[in-house]
C-alpha positions in Angstrom: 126.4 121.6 75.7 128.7 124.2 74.6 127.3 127.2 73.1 129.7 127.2 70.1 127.2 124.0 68.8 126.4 123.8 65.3 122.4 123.7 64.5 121.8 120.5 64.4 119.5 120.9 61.1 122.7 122.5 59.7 124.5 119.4 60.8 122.4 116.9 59.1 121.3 119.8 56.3 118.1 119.6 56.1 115.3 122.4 56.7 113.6 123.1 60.2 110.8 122.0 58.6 112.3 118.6 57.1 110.4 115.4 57.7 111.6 112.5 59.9 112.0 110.4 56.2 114.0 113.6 55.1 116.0 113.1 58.4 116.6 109.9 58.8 117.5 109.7 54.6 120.0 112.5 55.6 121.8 110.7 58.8 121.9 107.7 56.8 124.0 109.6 53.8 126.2 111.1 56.1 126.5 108.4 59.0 128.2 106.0 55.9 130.2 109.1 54.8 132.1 109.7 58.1 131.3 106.6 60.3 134.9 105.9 61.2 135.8 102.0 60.4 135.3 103.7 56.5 136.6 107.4 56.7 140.3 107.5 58.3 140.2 111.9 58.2 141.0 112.6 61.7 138.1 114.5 62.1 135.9 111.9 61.1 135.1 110.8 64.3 134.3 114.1 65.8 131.9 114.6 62.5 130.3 111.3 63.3 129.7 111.8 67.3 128.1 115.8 66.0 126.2 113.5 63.4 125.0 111.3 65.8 123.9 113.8 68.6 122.4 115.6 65.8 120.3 112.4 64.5 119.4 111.7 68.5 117.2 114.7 68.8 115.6 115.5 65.4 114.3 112.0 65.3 112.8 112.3 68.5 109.6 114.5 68.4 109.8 115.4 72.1 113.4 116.0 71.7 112.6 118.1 68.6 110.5 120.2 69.6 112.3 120.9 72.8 115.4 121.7 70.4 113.1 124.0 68.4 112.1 125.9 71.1 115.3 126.4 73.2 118.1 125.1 70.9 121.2 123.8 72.7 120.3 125.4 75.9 117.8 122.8 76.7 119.7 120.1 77.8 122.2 122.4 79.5 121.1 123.3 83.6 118.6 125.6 84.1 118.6 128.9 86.5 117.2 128.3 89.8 114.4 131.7 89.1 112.5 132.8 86.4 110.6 131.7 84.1 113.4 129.9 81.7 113.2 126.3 83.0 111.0 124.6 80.3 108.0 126.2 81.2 108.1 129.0 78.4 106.9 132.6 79.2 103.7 131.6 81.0 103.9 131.2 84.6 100.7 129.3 84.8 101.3 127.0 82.4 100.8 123.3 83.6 100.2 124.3 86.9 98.3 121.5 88.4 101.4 119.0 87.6 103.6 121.6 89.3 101.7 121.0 92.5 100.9 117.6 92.1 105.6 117.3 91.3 105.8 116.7 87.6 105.0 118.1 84.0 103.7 116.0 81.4 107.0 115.6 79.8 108.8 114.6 83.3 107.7 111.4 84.1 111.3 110.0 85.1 111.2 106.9 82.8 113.5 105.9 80.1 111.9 107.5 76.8 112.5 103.7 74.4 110.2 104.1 71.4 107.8 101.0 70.4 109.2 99.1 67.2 107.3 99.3 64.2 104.4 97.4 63.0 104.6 95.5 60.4 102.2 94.0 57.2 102.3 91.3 55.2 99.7 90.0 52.4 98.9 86.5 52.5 97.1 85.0 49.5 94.3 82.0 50.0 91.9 80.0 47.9 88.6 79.3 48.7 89.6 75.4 49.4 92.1 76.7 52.2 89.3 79.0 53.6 87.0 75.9 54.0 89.5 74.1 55.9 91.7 76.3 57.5 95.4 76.1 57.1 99.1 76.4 58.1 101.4 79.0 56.5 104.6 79.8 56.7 105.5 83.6 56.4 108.9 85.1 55.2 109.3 88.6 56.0 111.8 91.6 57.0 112.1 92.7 60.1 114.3 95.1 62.6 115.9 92.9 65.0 118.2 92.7 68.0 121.8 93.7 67.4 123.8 90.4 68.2 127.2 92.8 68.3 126.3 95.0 71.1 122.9 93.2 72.5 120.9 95.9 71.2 122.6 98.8 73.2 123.9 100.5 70.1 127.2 100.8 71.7 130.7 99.6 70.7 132.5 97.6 73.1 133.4 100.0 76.1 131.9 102.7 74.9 129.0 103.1 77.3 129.6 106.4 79.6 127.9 108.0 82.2 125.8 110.4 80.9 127.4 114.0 82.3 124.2 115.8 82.0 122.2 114.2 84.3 125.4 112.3 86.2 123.9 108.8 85.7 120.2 109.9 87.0 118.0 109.9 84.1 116.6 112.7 85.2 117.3 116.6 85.9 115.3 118.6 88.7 113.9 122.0 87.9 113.3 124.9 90.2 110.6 127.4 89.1 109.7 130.7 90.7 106.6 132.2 90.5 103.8 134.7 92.5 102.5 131.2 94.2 106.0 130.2 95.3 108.7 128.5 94.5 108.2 124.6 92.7 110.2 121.4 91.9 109.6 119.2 89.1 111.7 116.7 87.4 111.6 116.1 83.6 113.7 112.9 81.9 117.1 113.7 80.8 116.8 114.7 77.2 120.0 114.0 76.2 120.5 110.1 77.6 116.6 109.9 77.1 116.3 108.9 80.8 118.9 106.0 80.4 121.4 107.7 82.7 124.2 106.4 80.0 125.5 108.1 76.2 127.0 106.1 74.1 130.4 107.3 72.9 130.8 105.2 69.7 128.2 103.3 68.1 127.9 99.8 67.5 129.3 99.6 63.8 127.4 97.1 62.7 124.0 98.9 63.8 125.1 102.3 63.4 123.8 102.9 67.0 120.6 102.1 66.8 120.6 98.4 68.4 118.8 96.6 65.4 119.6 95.4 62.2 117.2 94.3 59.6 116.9 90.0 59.1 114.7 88.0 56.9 113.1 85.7 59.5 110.1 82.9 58.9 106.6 82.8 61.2 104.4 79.6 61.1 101.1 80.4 61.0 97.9 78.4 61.7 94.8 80.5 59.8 91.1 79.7 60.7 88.6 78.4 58.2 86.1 81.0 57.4 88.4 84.2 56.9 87.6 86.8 54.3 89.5 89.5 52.5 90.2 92.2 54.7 90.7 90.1 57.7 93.3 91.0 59.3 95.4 88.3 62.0 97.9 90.0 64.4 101.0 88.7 65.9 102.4 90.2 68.8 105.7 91.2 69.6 106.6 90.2 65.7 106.9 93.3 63.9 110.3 95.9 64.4 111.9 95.6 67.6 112.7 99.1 69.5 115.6 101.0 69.4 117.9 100.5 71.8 116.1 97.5 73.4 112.2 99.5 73.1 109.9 96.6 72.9 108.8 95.1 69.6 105.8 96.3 67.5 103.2 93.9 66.1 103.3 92.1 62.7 99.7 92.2 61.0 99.0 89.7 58.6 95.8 91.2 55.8 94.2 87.7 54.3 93.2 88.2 50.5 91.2 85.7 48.8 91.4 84.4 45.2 88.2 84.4 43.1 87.2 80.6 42.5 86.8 79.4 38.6 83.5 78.2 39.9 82.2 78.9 43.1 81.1 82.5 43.9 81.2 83.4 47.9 78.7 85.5 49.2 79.6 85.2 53.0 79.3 81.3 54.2 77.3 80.5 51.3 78.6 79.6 48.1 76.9 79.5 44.2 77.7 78.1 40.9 76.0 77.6 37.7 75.4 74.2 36.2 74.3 73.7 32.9 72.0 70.5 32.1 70.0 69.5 28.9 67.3 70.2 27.5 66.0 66.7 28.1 67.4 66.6 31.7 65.5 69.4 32.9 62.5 68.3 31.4 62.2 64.7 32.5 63.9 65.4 35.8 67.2 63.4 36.5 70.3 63.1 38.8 73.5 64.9 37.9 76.8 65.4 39.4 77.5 68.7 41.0 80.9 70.0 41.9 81.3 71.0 45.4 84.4 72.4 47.6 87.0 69.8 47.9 84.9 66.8 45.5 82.0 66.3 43.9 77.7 65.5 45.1 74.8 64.3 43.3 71.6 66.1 42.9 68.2 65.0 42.0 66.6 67.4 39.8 63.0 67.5 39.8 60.8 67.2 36.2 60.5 70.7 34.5 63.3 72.3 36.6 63.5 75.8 34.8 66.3 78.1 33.7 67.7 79.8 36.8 65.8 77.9 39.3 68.1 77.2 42.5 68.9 74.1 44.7 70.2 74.0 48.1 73.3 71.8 49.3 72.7 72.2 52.9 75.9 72.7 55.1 78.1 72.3 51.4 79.0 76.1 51.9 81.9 77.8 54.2 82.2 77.7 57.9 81.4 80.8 59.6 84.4 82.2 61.2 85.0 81.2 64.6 81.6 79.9 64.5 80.0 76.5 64.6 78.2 76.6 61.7 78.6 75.8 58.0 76.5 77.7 55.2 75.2 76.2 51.7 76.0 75.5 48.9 73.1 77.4 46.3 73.3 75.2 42.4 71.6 77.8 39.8 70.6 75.3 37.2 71.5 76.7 32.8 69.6 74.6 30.5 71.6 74.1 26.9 69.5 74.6 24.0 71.3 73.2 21.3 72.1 75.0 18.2 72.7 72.7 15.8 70.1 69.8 14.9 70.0 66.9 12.7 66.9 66.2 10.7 66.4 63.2 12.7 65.9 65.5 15.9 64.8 68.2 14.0 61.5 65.8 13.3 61.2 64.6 16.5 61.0 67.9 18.1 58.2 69.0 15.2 55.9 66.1 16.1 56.4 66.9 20.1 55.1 70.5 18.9 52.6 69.4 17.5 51.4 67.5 20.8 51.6 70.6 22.5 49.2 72.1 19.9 51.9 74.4 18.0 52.5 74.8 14.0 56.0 73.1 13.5 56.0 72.1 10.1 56.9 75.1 8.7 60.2 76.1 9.1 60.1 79.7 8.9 57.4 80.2 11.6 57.8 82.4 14.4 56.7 80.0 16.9 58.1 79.5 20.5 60.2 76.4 19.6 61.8 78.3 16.3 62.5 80.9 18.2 64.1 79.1 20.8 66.3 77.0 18.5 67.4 80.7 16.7 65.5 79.5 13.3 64.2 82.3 11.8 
């Protein structure tokens, strides 16, 4: 590269120590100022291809940091002795990948960065836990550029890359007390492709993807809880310039139930019976996940007391078993009495050996029905 370069943070104009959101907002900005299907300046394309080359290292961290510590001069061909060929001042340093024919940063692949993954909330209720269920999931994603097949490249516009002469890679000689060494590092200006692209794909800007709203079917075990989370491979961002897709995570919440509390597998509601009912015992209709059981209540069945609907609760997940359902029985103590109950619940008070007549004691039942 020429040594008359602009800074490539003076390019873009940001700080050296700008983040790769402050970077990428930055090429964005100035890749719709002076892309050149929209600005017809003739310099505009020159501005767009310094833009570009710009944008091509600082949003690469290897790149970046071989930019901050050598500036243009890295990608340009090192001296055959001394210490200036990427090794920085110590002689020593990763010396056991010298002998061994590479550094950790020249592994003579093509550098293509992983998409992104992606997340998306999915809502249940307790009936589609029991059961399981099939969604259908509408998200955004980063996807293949149909234009230029996810090369980034206009039409034509692929060239050899002349740092490396098609290679991918550049060889380094190193001289030091123990000899003289060879290693090869990835081309960091083609990124090991062996090809620059002249003039980006306009509808991608260069980088190979564009964003699409795309739909996923999804088949969702019984048993999940919040939290959960389901991955789907390969359906999150794709790469850059055909890098291989990232993974698309799918967090399961689940809605509280007007009447069924989840502790795990097992399940509890409240059910309120008479006074009557839980004294003399009875059957009553319960409501359970997806219908409705009945439940023999024994004589005397107290406030609070619980009964068990075996195998009524959730299945465990990706487990064969189902857990309960627990009913906490409410007795309903009236508030209001006519004189015609009011009488017959004196003369039971009396069978149990308590004062009822008088309607300003302080006895259990007077209590009980709030009568002061």
């Amino acid at each position: 590269m020429a040594t008359g370069a602009r800074d490539y943070y003076e390019v873009l104009g940001v700080s050296r120590d700008a983040s790769q959101e402050e970077i990428k907002r930055a090429y964005r900005n100035l890749a719709a100022k002076y892309h050149p299907d929209r600005n017809k300046s003739p310099d505009a394309a020159e501005k767009f291809k310094e833009i570009q080359a710009a944008y091509d290292v600082l949003s690469d961290e290897q790149r970046r940091r071989q930019y901050d510590r050598y500036g243009h001069a890295a990608w340009d061909e090192m001296p055959s002795n001394g210490f200036s060929s990427g090794f920085g001042a110590n002689p020593f340093a990763d010396i056991f990948d010298i002998f061994f024919g590479e550094s950790p940063t020249a592994r003579g692949r093509t550098d293509v960065a992983r998409g992104d993954d992606l997340r998306e909330d999915v809502e249940l209720t307790l009936e589609e836990v029991a059961t399981g269920v099939t969604k259908t999931i509408r998200y955004a994603r980063m996807e293949t550029c149909e234009a230029c097949q996810g090369t980034g490249a206009g039409a034509g516009s692929v060239d050899t890359c002349p740092q490396c002469h098609g290679r991918g890679q550049i060889r380094f000689t190193q001289t030091s007390l123990l000899g003289t060494f060879q290693t090869i590092q990835t081309c960091m200006r083609c990124r090991g492709t062996g090809k620059v692209i002249r003039d980006p794909c306009r509808h991608c800007n260069g980088t190979g993807r564009v964003r699409r709203t795309c739909e996923r079917t999804v088949n969702i075990p019984a048993g999940v809880e919040t939290g959960v989370r389901l991955r789907l491979v390969g359906e999150g961002d794709v790469g850059e310039r055909g890098g291989p897709p990232g993974d698309l995570y799918l967090v399961i919440y689940v809605r509280d139930h007007e009447i069924f509390e989840r502790r795990g597998s097992h399940i509890y509601c409240e059910v309120p019976v008479s006074i009557t009912t839980a004294t003399l015992g009875g059957t009553i209709e319960v409501p359970v996940l997806g219908g409705k059981e009945t439940l023999k209540l024994e004589p005397g069945t107290q406030p609070g007391q619980e009964y068990v609907l075996p195998g009524k609760g959730l299945p465990e997940l990706n487990g064969r078993r189902r857990g309960d359902q627990h009913v906490i029985i409410t007795v309903q103590i009236p508030k209001q009495l006519t004189p015609e109950q009011r009488a017959l619940l004196q003369q039971l008070a009396v069978t149990f050996g308590e004062k009822a007549e008088d309607h300003e004691s302080r006895s259990i039942l007077a209590r009980l029905f709030g009568k002061h």
